[in-house]
VOTOR-678207 format. One record per residue (C-alpha): residue number from 0; residue in three letters; z, y, x. Coordinates in steps of 0.5 Angstrom, whole numbers, plus 2048, in hexadecimal, padded with zeros to 3 digits. Layout:
> resi/resn/c3/c2/c1
> NUM/ala/Z/Y/X
...
***
This chain:
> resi/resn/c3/c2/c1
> 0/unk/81F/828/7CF
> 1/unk/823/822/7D1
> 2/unk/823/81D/7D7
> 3/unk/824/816/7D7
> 4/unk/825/811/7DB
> 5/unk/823/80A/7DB
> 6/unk/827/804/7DF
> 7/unk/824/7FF/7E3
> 8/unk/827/7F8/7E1
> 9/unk/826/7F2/7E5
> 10/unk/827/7EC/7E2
> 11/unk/829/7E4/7E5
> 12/unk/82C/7E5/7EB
> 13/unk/830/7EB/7EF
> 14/unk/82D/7F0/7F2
> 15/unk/82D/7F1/7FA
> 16/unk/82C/7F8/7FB
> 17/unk/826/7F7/7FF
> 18/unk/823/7F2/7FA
> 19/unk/81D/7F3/7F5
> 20/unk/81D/7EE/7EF
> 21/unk/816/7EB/7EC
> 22/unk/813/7F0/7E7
> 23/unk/814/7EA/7E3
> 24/unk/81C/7EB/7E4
> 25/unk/81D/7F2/7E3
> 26/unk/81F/7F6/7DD
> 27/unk/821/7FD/7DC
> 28/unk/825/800/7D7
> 29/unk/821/806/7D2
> 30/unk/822/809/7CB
> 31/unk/81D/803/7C8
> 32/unk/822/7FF/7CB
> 33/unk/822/7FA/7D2
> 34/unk/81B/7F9/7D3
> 35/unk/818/7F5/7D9
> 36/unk/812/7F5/7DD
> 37/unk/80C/7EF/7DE
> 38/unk/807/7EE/7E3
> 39/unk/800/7EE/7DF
> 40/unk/7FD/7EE/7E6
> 41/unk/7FE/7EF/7ED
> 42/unk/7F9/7F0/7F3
> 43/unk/7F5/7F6/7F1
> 44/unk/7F2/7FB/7F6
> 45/unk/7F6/801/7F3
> 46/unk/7F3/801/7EC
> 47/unk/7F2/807/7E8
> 48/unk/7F1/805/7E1
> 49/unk/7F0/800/7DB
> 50/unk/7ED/7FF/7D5
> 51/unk/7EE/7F9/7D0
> 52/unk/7EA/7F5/7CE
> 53/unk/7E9/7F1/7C7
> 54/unk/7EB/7EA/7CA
> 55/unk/7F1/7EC/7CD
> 56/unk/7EE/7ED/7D4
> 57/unk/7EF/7F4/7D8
> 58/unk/7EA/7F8/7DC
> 59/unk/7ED/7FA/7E2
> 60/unk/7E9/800/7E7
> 61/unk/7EB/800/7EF
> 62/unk/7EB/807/7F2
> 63/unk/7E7/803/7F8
> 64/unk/7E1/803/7F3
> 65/unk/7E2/7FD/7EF
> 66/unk/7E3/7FA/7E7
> 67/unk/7E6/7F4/7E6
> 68/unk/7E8/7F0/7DF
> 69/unk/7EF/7EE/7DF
> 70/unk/7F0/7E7/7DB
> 71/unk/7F5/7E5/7D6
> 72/unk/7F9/7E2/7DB
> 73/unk/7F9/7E6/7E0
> 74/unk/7F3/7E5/7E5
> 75/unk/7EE/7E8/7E8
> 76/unk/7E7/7E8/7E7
> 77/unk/7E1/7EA/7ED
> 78/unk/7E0/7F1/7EE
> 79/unk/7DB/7F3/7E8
> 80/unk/7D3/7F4/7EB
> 81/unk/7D0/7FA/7E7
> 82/unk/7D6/7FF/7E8
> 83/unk/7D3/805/7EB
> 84/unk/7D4/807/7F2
> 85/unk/7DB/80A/7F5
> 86/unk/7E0/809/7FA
> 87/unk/7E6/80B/7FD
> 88/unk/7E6/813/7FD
> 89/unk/7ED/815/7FE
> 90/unk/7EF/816/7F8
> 91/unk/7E9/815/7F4
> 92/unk/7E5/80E/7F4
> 93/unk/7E4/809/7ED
> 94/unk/7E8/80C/7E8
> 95/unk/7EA/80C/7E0
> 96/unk/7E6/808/7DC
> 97/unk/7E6/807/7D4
> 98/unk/7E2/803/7CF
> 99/unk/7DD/805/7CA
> 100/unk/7E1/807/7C3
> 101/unk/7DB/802/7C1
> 102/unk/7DC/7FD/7C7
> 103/unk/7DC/7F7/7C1
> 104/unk/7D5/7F9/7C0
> 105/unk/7D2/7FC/7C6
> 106/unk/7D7/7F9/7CC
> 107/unk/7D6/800/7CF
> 108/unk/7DB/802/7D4
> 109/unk/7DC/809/7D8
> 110/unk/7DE/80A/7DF
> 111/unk/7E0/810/7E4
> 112/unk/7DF/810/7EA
> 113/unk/7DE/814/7F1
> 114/unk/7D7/815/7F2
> 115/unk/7D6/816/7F9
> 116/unk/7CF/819/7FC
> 117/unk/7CD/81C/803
> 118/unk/7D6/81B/804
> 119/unk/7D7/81F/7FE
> 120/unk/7DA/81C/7F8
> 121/unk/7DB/81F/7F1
> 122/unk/7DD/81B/7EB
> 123/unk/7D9/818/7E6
> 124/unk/7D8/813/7E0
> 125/unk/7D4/80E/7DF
> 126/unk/7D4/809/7D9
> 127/unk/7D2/802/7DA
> 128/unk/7D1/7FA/7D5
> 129/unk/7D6/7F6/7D6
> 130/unk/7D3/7EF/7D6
> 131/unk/7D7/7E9/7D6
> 132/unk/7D2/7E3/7D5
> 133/unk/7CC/7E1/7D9
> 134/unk/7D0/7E0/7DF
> 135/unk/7D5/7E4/7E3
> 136/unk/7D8/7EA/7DF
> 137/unk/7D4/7F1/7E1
> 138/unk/7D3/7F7/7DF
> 139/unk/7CB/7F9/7DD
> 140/unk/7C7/7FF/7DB
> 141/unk/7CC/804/7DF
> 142/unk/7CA/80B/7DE
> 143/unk/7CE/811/7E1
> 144/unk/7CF/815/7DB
> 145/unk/7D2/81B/7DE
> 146/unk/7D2/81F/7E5
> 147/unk/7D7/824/7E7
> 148/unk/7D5/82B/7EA
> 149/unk/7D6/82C/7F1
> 150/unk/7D7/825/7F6
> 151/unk/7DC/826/7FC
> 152/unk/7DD/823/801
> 153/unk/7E5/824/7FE
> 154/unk/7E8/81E/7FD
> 155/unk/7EE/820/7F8
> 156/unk/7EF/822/7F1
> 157/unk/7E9/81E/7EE
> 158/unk/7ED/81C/7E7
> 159/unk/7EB/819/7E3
> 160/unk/7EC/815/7DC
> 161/unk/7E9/814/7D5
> 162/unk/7EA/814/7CE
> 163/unk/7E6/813/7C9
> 164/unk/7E8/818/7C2
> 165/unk/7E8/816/7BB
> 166/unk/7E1/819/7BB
> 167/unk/7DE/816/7C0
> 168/unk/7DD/81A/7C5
> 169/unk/7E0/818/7CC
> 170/unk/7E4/81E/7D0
> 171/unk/7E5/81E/7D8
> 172/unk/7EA/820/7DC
> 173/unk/7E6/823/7E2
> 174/unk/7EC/826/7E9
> 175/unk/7EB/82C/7ED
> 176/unk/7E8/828/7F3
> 177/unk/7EE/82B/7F7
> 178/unk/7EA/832/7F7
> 179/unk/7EE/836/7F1
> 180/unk/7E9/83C/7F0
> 181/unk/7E4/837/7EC
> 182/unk/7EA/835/7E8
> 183/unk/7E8/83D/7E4
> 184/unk/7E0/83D/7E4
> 185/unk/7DE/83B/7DF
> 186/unk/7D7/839/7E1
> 187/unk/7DA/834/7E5
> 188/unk/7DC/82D/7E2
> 189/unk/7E3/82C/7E8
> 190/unk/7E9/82E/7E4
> 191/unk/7E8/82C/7DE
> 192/unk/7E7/827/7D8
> 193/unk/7E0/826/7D5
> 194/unk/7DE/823/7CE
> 195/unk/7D9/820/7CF
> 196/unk/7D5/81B/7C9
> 197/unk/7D4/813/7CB
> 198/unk/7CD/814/7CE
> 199/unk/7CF/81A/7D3
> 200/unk/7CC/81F/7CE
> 201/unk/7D0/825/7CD
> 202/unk/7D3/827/7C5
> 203/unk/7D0/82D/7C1
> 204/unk/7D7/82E/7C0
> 205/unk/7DA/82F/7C8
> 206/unk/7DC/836/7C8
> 207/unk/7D7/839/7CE
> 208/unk/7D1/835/7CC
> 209/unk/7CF/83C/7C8
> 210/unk/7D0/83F/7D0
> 211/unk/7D6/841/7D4
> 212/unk/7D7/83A/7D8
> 213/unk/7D4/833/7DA
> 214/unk/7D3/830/7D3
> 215/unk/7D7/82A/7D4
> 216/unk/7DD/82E/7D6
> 217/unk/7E3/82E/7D0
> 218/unk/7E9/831/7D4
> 219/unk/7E9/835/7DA
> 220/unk/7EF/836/7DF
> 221/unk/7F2/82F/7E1
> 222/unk/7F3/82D/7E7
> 223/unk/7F4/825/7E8
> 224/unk/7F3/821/7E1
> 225/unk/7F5/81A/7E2
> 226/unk/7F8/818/7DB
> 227/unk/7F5/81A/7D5
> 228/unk/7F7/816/7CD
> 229/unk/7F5/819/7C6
> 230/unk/7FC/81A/7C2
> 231/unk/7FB/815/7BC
> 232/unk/7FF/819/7B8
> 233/unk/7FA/820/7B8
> 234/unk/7F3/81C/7BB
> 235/unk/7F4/821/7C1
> 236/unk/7F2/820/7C8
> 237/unk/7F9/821/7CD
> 238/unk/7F8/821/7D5
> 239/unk/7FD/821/7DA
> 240/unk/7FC/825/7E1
> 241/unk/7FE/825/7E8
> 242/unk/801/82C/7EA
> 243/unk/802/82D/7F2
> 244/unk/80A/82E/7F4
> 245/unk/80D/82D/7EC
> 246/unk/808/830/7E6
> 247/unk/806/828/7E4
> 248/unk/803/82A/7DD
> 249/unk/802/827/7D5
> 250/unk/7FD/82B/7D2
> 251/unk/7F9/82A/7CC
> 252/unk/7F3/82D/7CE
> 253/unk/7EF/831/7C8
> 254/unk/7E7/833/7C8
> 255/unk/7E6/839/7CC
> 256/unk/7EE/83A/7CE
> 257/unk/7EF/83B/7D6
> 258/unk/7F6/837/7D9
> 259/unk/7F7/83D/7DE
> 260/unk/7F6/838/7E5
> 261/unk/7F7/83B/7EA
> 262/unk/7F8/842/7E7
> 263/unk/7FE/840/7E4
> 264/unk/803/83A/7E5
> 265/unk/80A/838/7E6
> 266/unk/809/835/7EB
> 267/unk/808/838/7F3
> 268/unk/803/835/7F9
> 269/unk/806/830/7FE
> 270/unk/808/836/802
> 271/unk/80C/839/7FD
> 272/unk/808/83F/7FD
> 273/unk/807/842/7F5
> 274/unk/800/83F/7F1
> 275/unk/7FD/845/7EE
> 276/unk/801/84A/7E9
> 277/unk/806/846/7E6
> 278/unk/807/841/7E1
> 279/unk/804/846/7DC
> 280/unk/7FE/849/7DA
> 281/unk/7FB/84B/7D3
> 282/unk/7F5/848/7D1
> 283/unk/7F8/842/7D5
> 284/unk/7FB/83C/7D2
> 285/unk/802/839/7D3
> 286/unk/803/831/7D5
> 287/unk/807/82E/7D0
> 288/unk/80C/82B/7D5
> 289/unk/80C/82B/7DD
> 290/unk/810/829/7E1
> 291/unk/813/82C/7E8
> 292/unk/813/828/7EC
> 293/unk/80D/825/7EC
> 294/unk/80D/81D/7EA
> 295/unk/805/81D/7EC
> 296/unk/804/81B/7E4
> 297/unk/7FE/815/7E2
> 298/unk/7FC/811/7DD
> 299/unk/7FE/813/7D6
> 300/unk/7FF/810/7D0
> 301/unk/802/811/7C9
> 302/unk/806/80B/7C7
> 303/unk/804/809/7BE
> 304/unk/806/802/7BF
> 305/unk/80C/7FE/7BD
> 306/unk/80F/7FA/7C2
> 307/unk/813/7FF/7C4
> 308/unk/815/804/7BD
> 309/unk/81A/809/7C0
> 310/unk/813/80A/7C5
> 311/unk/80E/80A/7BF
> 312/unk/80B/812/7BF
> 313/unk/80D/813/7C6
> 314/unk/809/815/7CC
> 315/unk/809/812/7D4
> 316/unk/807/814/7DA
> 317/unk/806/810/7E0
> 318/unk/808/814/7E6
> 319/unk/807/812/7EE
> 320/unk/80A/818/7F1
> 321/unk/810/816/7ED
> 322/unk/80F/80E/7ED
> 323/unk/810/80D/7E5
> 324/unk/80F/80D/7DE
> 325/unk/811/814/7DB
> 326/unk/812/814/7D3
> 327/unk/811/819/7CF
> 328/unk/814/81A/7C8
> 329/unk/810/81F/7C4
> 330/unk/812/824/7BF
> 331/unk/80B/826/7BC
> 332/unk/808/829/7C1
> 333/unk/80E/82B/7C6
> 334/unk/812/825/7CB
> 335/unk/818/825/7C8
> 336/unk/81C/81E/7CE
> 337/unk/81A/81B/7D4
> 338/unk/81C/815/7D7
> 339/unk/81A/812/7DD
> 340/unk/818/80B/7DD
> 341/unk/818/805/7E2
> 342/unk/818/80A/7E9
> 343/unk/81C/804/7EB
> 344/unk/816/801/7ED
> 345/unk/813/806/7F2
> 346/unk/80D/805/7F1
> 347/unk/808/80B/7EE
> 348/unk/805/80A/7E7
> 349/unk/7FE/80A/7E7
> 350/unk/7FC/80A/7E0
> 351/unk/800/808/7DA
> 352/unk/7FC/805/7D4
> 353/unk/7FF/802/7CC
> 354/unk/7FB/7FC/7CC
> 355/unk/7F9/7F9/7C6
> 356/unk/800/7F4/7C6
> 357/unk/804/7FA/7C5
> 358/unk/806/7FA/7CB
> 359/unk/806/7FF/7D1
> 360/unk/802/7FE/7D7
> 361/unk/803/802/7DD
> 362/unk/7FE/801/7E3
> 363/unk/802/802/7EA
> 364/unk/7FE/805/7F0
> 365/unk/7FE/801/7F7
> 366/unk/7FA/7FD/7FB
> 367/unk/7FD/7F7/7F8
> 368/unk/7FD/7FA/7F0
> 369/unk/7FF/7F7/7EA
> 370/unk/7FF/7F7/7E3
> 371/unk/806/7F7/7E0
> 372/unk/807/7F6/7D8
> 373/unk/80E/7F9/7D5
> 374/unk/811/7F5/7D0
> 375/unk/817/7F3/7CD
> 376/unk/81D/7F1/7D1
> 377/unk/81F/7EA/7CC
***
């Protein structure tokens, strides 16, 4: 497989070895060519996710508990009243979000979140009315849909992102909690992906619904799902995981199948120490890529506009461990390059997303986060 490497660019004046240009004045150079990165919004609260929205706003979630909408131009509304309860959870807090595929017509979005009782959380999947006239925007008729077995006191590996399928069903990524056993038991939802119907009902077509496992559960075996996307050129559902040590995977997860975590990896626990039997087992699935040393990968999204044609087909994935934006060139179903993109800005990429534009936003991970759009460099 071959690996390229992007170059950072800087434009208008000389760059002083310490010097950090404005986003707005940097550009790097990538096999779509020079690109450029533009401040959408700044001063976000470790933002985790976006959804667009038809008027060309954004919503945007806080890992500390809140939604927000960003506007066309840049600013920042109050935190939404109506969103479900959650707060900064270590790892966990309010998470991904999503519209409704029928949003025109319903104006329903759907939220991950930490659900916190008695000092144990689990995540959790709510669904909501986003209404905009008649005052302040809010969020009305919210109404979990969705809780994970098991809360713990754990404050790691929640996952947790959405996509909706061509059919209309909504999968889940769901972590491990930290606790790895749970990640093989099938009568327990941590570890997996779980494909639920809009309402929170389960599909008469899941693989365990006849017995054998939790109903909601599609694919067992994961560890920590932060990135999931359906390949528009085979409707299927593609995640991205975190490994421990190395062992960061693309997986395609199939109803039924069982990803190996932690019986196998190709990864080894922060000590060193050897995770479970190998990298192999029969009756366990092989990832589709993965990288050693780990990149701590994120949002994921596959590229169908034509902004930038070279990218057109090509999936990306945000890394925060790695600080970039990592592009994959597929053949088939099998990672044929990478190139790594903008890991000149240091900054860990939380999310990333094709807006309805056709151009890439990417999602950065701090206390002062932002909103960062990819565009031609004219």
């Amino acid at each position: 497989m071959a690996m390229i490497k992007a170059t950072a660019v800087f434009l208008g004046f000389g760059l002083a070895a310490a010097a950090v240009p404005a986003l707005a004045e940097q550009a790097f150079d990538t096999s779509a060519g020079r690109v450029r990165l533009e401040t959408v919004a700044a001063g976000l609260d470790h933002p985790w996710s976006l959804a667009f929205l038809p008027d060309g706003a954004m919503l945007v979630t806080e890992r500390p508990g809140t939604v927000r909408i960003v506007g066309p131009d840049g600013s920042l509304s109050a935190p939404l009243p109506g969103a479900p309860a959650t707060q900064d959870w270590g790892q966990g807090g309010m998470l991904d979000i999503v519209l409704d595929p029928n949003f025109a017509a319903n104006g329903m979005i759907y939220l991950s979140f930490a659900e916190i009782e008695g000092g144990k959380a689990g995540t959790a999947v709510a669904r909501a009315r986003l209404v905009r006239e008649g005052g302040p925007p809010r969020l009305e008729d919210t109404q979990v849909i969705f809780r994970m077995t098991g809360k713990t006191g754990s404050t790691r590996h929640f996952g947790s992102r959405f996509v909706f399928a061509p059919d209309g069903m909504l999968f889940v990524t769901l972590g491990d909690r930290g606790d790895m056993e749970r990640a093989q038991d099938t009568a327990d939802h941590a570890g997996s992906v779980i494909r639920i119907a809009p309402d929170g009902t389960v599909p008469a077509d899941n693989p365990f619904v006849d017995g054998g496992g939790l109903p909601e559960i599609w694919s067992i075996g994961h560890r920590n799902l932060q990135g999931a996307a359906i390949n528009p050129a085979t409707g299927v559902l593609w995640t991205v995981e975190h490994g421990a040590r190395g062992g960061d995977e693309i997986n395609i997860p199939r109803a039924g199948r069982n990803y190996g975590w932690p019986v196998i990896s190709y990864g080894r626990h922060y000590s060193g120490g050897k995770i479970g039997i190998g990298t192999a087992k029969e009756g366990m699935e092989q990832p589709v890529h993965y990288w050693d040393p780990s990149i701590a990968p994120s949002g994921m999204a596959f590229y169908t506009g034509d902004r930038f044609p070279a990218w057109t087909g090509d999936v990306f994935v945000g890394a925060l461990r790695g600080a970039h934006v990592a592009r994959l060139a597929l053949d088939g179903d099998s990672v044929a390059a990478e190139e790594t993109l903008f890991d000149e800005l240091g900054e860990r990429i939380r999310d990333i997303r094709q807006g309805p534009d056709g151009y890439l936003y990417l999602v950065t991970d701090s206390g002062d986060g932002r909103i960062l759009r990819v565009v031609p460099a004219e």
